[in-house]
N, C-alpha and C positions, 0 to 999 in steps of 0.2 A: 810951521808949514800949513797951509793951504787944502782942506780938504777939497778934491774935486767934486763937483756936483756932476752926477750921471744922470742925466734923466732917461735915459736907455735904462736901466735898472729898475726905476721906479715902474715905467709901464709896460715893461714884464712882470714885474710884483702882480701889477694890477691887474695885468691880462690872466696870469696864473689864477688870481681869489677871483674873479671875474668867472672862469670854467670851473673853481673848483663849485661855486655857488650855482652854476647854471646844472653842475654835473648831480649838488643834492635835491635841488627845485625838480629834475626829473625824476629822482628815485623818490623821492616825496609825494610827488603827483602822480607818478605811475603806482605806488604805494596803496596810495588813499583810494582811488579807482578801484583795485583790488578787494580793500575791507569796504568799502560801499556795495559793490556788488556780491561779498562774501555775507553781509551782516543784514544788511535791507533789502536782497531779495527772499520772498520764503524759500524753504527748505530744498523741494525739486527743483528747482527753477536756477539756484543757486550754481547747481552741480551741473546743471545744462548751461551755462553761458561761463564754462570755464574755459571758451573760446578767446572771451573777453580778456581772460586772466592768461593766457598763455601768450597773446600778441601782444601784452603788453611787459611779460616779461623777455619775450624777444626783441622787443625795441630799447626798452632799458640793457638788453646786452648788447646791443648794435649801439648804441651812444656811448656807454659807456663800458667798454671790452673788458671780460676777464668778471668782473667782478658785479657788473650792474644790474641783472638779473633776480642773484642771490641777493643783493643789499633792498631789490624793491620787491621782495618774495617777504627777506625780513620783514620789512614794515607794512606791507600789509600782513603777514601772520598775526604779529605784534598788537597790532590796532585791534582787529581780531578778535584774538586770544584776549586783549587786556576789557575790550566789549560785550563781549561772550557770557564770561563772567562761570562757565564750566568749566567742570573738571577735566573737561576733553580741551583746554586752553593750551596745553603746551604740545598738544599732539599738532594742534591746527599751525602754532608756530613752527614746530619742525616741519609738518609737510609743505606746508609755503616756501619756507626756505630751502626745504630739498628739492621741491619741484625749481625753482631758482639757481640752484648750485645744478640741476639737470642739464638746463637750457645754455647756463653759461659754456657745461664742460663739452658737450652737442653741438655749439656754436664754434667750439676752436678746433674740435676734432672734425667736424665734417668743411671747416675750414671755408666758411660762406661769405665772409666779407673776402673781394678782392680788393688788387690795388687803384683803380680807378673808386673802389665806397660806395661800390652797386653790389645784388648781393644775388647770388645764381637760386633761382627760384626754386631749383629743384634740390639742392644740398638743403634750404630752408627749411621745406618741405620734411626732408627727412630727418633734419636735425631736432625739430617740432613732434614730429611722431612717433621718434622714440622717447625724448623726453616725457610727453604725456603719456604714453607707453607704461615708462619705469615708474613713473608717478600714480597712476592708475592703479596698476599691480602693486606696489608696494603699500600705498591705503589701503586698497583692499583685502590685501591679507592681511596688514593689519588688526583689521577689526572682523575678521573671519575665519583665522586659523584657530583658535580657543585659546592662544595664551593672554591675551588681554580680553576680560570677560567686565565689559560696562553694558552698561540697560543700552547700548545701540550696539550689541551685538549683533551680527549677522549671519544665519546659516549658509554656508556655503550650499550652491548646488551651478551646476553644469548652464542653466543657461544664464547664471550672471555670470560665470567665469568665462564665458564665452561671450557677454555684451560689455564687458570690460578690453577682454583682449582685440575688440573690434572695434569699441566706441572710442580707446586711447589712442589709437594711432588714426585713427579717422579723424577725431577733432586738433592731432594735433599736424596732419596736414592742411585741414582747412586751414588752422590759426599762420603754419608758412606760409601758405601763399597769401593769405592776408599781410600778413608780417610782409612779405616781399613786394605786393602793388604799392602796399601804404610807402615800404621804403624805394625804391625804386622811383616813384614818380613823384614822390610828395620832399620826401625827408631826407635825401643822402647827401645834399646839399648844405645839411643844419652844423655849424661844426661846435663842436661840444667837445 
């Protein structure tokens, strides 16, 4: 007998490795973006354009649902952690990645993509501001409650607890509505 030849097959094959390669090119790129600006800017400067870093794992979770966030939190922690070259290396990977694993779980629960692939500006908004929220608070207890005692220790006192719990949900609304012009007018169209 006769194998039949599909080519219907074929260029679903193709169109699948096609999004799966377009799907790691985003997390890669949105990745790198992340340890560039985590590693080459100095020190304060760094922690102030975690703007940069939080719109762009909102977009890696908007392209790629569920899991696209976390996967580009990984690789730039990763990049990171492995450039670093301290002791504080797998600290900077897990909180990359947990701010990542934030944004994706934020993303489903305040439930911001509809079904038109526009994304309501203000669920964005909020899904952003508690993410950098939980993320904020949970570094910085981190390295401020006394059970992990490294040379960047930090004493706790009332006005950084109170420029954390103001500055997390403030940058991480600016980073939504950034997140939602860019997507909204530029990218909802991209299909990935």
């Amino acid at each position: 007998m006769f194998l039949k030849w599909k080519p219907d097959s074929i260029v679903q094959r193709g169109a699948h490795t096609l999004q799966k390669l377009q799907r790691l090119f985003i997390i890669a790129l949105f990745g790198s973006i992340i340890f560039v600006t985590n590693v080459f800017l100095p020190s304060p400067l760094n922690y102030l354009i975690i703007v940069v870093q939080a719109v762009l794992l909102a977009l890696s979770g908007l392209f790629i649902p569920k899991i696209g966030a976390m996967s580009a939190g990984a690789v730039g922690g990763l990049l990171t952690a492995l450039i670093s070259g301290t002791a504080l290396g797998p600290f900077t990977f897990f909180f990359a990645f947990l701010f990542g694993l934030f944004v994706d779980v934020f993303l489903l629960i305040f439930k911001v993509k509809d079904s038109t692939q526009s994304i309501s500006r203000n669920r964005m908004m909020g899904a952003m501001a508690v993410s950098t929220l939980l993320i904020a608070v949970s570094s910085y207890l981190a390295f401020t409650t006394g059970f992990l005692s490294f040379s960047l220790f930090i004493e706790r006192s009332l006005m950084l607890d109170a420029l954390v719990l103001f500055m997390g949900p403030v940058t991480g609304a600016v980073a939504g509505y950034a997140t939602s012009y860019l997507w909204n007018k530029y990218l909802r169209h991209i299909n990935i």
